[in-house]
C-alpha positions as CSV (number, residue, x, y, z in Angstrom):
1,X,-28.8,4.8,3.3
2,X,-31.4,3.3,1.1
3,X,-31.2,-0.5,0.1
4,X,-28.3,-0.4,-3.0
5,X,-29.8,-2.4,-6.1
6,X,-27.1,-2.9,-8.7
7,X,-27.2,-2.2,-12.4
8,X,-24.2,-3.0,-14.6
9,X,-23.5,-0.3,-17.6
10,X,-21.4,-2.2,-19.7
11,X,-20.7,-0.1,-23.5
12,X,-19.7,-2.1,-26.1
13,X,-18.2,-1.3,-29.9
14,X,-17.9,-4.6,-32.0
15,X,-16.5,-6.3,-29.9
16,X,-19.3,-9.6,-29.6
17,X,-17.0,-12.5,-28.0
18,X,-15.6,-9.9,-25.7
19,X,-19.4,-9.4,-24.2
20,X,-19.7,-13.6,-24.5
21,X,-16.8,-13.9,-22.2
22,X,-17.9,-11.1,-19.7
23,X,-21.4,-12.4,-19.5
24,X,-20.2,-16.2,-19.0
25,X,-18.6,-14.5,-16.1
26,X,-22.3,-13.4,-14.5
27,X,-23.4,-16.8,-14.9
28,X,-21.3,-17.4,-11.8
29,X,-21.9,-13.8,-9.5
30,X,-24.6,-14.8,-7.5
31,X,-27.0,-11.8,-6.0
32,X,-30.0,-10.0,-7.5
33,X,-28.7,-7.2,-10.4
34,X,-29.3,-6.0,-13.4
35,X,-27.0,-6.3,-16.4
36,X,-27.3,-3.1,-19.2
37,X,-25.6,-3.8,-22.3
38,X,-25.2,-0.4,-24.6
39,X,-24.3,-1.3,-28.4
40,X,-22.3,2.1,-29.0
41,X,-22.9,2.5,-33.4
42,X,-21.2,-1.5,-33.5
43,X,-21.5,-3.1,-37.0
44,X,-20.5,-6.5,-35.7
45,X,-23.1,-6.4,-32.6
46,X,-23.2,-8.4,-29.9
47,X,-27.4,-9.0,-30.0
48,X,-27.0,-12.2,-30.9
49,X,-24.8,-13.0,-27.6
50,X,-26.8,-11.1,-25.8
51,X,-30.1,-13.0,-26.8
52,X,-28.3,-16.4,-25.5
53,X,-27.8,-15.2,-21.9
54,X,-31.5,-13.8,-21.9
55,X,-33.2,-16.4,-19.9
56,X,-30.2,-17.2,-17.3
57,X,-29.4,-13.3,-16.4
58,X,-31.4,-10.1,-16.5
59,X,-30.2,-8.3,-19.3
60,X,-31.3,-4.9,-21.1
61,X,-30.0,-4.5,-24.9
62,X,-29.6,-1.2,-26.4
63,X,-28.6,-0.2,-29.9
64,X,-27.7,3.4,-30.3
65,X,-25.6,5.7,-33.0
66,X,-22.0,5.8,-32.2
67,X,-21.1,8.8,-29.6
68,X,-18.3,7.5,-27.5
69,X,-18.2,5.4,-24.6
70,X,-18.8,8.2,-22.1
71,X,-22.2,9.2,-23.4
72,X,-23.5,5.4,-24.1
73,X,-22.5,5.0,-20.4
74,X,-24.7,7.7,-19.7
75,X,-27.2,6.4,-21.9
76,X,-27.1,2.6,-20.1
77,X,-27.7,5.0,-16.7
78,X,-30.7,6.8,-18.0
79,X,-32.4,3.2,-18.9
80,X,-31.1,1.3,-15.9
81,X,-33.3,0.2,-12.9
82,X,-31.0,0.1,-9.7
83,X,-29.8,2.8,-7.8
84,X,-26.2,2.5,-7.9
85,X,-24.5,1.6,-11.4
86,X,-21.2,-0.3,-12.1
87,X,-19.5,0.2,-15.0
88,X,-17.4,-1.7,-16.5
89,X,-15.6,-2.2,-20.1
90,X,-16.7,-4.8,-22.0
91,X,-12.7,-6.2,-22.5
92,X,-12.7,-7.2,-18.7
93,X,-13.6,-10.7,-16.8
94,X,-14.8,-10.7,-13.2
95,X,-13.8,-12.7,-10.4
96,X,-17.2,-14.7,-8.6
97,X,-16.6,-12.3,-5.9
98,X,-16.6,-9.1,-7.0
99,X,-20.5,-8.2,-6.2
100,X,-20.0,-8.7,-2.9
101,X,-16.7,-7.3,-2.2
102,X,-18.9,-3.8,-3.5
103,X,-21.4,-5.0,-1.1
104,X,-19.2,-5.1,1.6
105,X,-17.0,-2.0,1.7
106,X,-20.3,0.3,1.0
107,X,-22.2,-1.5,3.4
108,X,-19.2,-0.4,5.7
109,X,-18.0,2.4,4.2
110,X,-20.4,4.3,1.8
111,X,-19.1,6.2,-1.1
112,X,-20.9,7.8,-4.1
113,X,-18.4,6.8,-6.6
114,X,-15.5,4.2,-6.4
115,X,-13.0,2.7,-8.6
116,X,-11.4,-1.1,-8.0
117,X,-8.0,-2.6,-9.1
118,X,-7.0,-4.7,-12.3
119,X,-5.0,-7.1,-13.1
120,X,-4.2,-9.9,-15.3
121,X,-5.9,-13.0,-15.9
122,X,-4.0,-16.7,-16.2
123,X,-5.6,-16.8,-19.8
124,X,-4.2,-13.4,-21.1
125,X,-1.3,-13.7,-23.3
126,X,2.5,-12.9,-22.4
127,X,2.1,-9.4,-24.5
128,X,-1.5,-8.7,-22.3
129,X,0.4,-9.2,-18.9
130,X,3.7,-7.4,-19.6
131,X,0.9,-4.3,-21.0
132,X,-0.9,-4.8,-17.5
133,X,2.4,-4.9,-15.4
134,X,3.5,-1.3,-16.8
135,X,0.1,0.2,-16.0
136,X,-0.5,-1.1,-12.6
137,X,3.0,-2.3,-11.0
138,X,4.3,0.4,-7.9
139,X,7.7,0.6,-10.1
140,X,6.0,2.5,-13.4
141,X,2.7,4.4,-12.8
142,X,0.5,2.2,-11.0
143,X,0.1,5.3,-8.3
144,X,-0.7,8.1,-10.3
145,X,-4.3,7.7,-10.1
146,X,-3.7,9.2,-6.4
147,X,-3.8,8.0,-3.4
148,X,-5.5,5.0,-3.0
149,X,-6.1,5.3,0.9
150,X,-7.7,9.0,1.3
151,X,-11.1,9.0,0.6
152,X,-11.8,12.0,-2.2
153,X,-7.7,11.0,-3.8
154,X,-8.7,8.1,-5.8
155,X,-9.8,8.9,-9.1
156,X,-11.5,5.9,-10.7
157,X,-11.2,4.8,-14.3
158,X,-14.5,3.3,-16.1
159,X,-13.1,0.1,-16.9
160,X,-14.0,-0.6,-13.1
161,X,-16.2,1.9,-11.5
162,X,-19.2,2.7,-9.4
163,X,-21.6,5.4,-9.3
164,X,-24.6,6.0,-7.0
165,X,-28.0,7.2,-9.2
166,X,-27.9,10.2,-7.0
167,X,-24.2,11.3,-8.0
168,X,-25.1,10.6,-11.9
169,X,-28.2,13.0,-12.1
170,X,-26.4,15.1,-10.1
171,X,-23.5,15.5,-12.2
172,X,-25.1,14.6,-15.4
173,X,-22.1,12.1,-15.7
174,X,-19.5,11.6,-18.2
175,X,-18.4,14.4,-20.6
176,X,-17.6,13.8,-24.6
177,X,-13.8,14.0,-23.8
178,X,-12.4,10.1,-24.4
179,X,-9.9,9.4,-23.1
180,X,-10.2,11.2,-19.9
181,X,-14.0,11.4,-18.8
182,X,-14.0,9.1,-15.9
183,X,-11.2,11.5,-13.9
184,X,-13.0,14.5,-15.2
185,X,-16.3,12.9,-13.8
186,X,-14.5,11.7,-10.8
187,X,-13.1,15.4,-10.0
188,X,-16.1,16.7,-10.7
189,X,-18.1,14.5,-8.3
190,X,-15.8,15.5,-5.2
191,X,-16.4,19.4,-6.3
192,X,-20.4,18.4,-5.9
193,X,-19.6,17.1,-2.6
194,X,-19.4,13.3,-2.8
195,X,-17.1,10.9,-2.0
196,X,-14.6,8.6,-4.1
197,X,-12.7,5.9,-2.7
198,X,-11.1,2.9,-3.6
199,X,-12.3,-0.6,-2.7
200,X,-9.1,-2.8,-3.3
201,X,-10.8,-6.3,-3.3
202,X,-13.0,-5.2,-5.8
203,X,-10.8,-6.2,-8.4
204,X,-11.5,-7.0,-12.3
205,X,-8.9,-8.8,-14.9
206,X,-8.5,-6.1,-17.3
207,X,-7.5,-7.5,-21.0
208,X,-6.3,-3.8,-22.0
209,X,-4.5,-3.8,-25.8
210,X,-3.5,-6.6,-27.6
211,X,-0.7,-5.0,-30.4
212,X,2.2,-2.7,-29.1
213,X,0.5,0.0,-31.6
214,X,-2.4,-0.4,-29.9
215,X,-1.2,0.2,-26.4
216,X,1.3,3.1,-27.8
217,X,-2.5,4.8,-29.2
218,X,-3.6,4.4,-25.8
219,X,-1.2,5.7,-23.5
220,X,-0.3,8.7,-25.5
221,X,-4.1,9.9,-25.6
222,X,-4.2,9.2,-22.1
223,X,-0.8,12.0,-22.2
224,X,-2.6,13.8,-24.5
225,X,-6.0,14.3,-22.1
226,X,-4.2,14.9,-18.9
227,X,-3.2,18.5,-19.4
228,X,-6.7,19.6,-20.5
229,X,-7.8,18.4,-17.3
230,X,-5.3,20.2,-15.3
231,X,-7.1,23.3,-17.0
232,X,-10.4,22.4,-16.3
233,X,-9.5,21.5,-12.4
234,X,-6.2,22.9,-12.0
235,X,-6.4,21.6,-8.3
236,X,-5.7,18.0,-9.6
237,X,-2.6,19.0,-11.3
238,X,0.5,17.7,-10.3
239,X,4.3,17.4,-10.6
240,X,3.7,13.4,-10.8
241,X,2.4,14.0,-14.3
242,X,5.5,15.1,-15.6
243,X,7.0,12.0,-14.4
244,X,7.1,10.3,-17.5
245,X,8.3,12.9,-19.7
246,X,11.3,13.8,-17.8
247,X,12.0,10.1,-17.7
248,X,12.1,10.0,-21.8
249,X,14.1,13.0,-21.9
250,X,16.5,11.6,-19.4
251,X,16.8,8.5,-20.8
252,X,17.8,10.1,-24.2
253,X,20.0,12.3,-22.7
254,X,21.7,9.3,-20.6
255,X,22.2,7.5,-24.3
256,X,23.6,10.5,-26.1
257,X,26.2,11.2,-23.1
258,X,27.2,7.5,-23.3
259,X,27.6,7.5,-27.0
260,X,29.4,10.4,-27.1
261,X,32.0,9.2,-23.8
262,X,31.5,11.9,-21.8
263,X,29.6,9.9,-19.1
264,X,28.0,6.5,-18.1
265,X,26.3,7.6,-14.6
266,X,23.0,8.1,-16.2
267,X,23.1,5.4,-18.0
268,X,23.9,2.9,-15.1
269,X,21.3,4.9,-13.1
270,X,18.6,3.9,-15.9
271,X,20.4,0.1,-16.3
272,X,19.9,-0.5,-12.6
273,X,15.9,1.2,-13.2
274,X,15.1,-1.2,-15.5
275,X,17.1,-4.2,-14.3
276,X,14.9,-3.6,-11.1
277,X,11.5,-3.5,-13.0
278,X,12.9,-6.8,-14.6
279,X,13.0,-8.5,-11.4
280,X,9.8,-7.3,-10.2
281,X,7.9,-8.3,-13.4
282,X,9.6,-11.9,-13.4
283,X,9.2,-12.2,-9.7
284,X,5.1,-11.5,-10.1
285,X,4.8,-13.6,-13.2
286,X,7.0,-16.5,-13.2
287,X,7.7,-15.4,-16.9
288,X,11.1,-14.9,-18.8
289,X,8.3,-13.6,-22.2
290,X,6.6,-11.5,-19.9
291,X,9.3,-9.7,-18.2
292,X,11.3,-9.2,-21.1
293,X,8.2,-7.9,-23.0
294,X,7.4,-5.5,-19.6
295,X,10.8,-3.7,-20.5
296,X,9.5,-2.6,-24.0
297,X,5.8,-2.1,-22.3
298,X,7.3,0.2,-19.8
299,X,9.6,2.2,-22.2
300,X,6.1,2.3,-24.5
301,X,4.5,3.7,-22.1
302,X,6.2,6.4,-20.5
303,X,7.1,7.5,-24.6
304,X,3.7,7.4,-25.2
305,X,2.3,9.2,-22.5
306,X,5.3,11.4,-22.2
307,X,5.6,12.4,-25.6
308,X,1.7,13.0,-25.6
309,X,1.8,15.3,-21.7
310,X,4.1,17.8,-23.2
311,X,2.3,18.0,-26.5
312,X,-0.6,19.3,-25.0
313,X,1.0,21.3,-22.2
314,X,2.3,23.0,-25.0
315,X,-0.4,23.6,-27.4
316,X,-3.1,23.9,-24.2
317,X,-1.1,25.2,-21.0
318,X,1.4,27.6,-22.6
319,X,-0.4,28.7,-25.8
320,X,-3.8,28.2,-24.5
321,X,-5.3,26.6,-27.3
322,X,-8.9,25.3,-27.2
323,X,-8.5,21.5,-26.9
324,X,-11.7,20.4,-28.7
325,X,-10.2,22.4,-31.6
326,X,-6.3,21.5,-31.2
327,X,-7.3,17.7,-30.4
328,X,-10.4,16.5,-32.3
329,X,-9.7,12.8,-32.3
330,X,-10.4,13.3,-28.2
331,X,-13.5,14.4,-28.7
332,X,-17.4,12.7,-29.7
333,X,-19.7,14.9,-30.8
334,X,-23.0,13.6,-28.0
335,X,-25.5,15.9,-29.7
């Protein structure tokens, strides 16, 4: 294995102090890398931040028209100097040892393409951690990403994922599909022969939406994508998808049957679900706000994305509809 040098492809879209706060972060990563900041169409750019960290990191700024975040990752890959490229999202901080936990594990273990854990951060708000409870915690979907252990199960998301040079060129990297294109890249890779894993220490504090309408967009896109890529690599689909779905449905059907007297088992089955999730999320936050707001995260969620799965599986899987016509809004036109 050649000597890894590490280039950071970080997109950003107006989003200015989130890129001050990330790059204060650096400031304290020690280790030789390069930093690749890709302005992705922004009106409210983040040059001016940017031009303030010049002479303490090494940083690359690039303004480009707006074509997602999937091809300005590409395009921060195609400028970058390293041979391995991290990429994050620009709404996440870093701990001081994150570089090296990367360091570590591939030193150790090499992999072509790896994803690390999130979580929330002290300074997030109460709506922020009860958001990041129901998308990592074992009791919602924290799993469904695969498993974590096998090497080649672990698909990694973008907001914290590594990619060697070789893999990238190989598989010309991310598609115009958003939300969606880090699995699709990650499925693709394995298909190409190289490796995913997950590095579990190599953990970033992930901001993720800040308004319930927000996080509702979000999820149900991320319902909305996951059936297009069970056509496109039907050997990642799984039953664990229609998780959420069949939770919704049951959960309305547990209502209507207790409104209507004819029985409460469901009911007390769902009361003792989300009584248990309560626990959890009070237990790991030390946070009457935040657990009572990681109720109405996790019932957001599994709506959203529910409600969004069997939208498409209808319109893509059983009428076979083309999903760059059916679903536009999923889709940036790269050309």
């Amino acid at each position: 294995m050649e000597k890894l040098s590490f280039s950071f492809i970080i997109p950003v879209f107006n989003r200015p102090h989130e890129v001050e706060e990330l790059l204060e972060c650096f400031t304290k990563i020690p280790g030789a890398y390069e930093i690749v900041i890709v302005e992705d169409g922004s009106v409210k750019t983040s040059e001016h931040v940017v031009r303030a960290y010049e002479e303490r990191l090494n940083i690359a700024y690039y303004f480009k028209p707006n074509t997602g975040p999937g091809d300005s990752r590409n395009y921060g890959m195609r400028k970058a100097q390293g041979n391995y490229f991290i990429i994050l999202d620009s709404d996440v901080l870093l701990p001081t040892n994150y570089l090296e936990e990367v360091k570590t594990f591939l030193t150790h273990n090499y992999v072509d393409c790896y994803g690390g854990p999130d979580a929330s951060h002290p300074s997030f708000t109460n709506l922020q951690k009860a958001i990041s409870f129901a998308m990592t915690s074992f009791i919602t979907t924290g799993g469904i990403r695969g498993q974590k252990k096998q090497v080649n199960k672990f698909q990694p998301r973008s907001f914290n994922m590594g990619i060697s040079k070789k893999a990238f060129l190989a598989s010309e990297g991310f598609g115009s599909i958003h939300p969606g294109e880090d699995p699709d890249l990650s499925l693709r890779l394995v298909k190409l022969g190289f490796a995913t894993a997950l590095i579990p220490n190599a953990i970033v504090f992930h901001k993720r939406r800040i308004s319930w309408s927000k996080f509702y967009t979000q999820v149900n896109k991320f319902g909305l994508v996951r059936p297009i890529l069970n056509t496109w690599h039907p050997n990642s689909a799984s039953l664990v998808y229609w998780f959420p779905t069949m939770f919704i449905l049951g959960l309305v059907v547990a209502i209507l049957l207790a409104l209507l007297n004819i029985t409460m088992l469901f009911f007390y089955i769902y009361a003792i679900y989300f009584s248990l999730a309560f626990a959890v999320a009070l237990i790991e936050s030390r946070s009457l706000g935040v657990a009572m707001q990681a109720i109405i995260a996790i019932v957001v969620q599994f709506f959203g994305y529910g409600y969004g799965f069997l939208k498409s599986s209808f319109y893509i899987s059983l009428l076979r509809k083309k999903p760059e016509h059916q679903f536009p809004q999923l889709f940036f036109d790269t050309k």
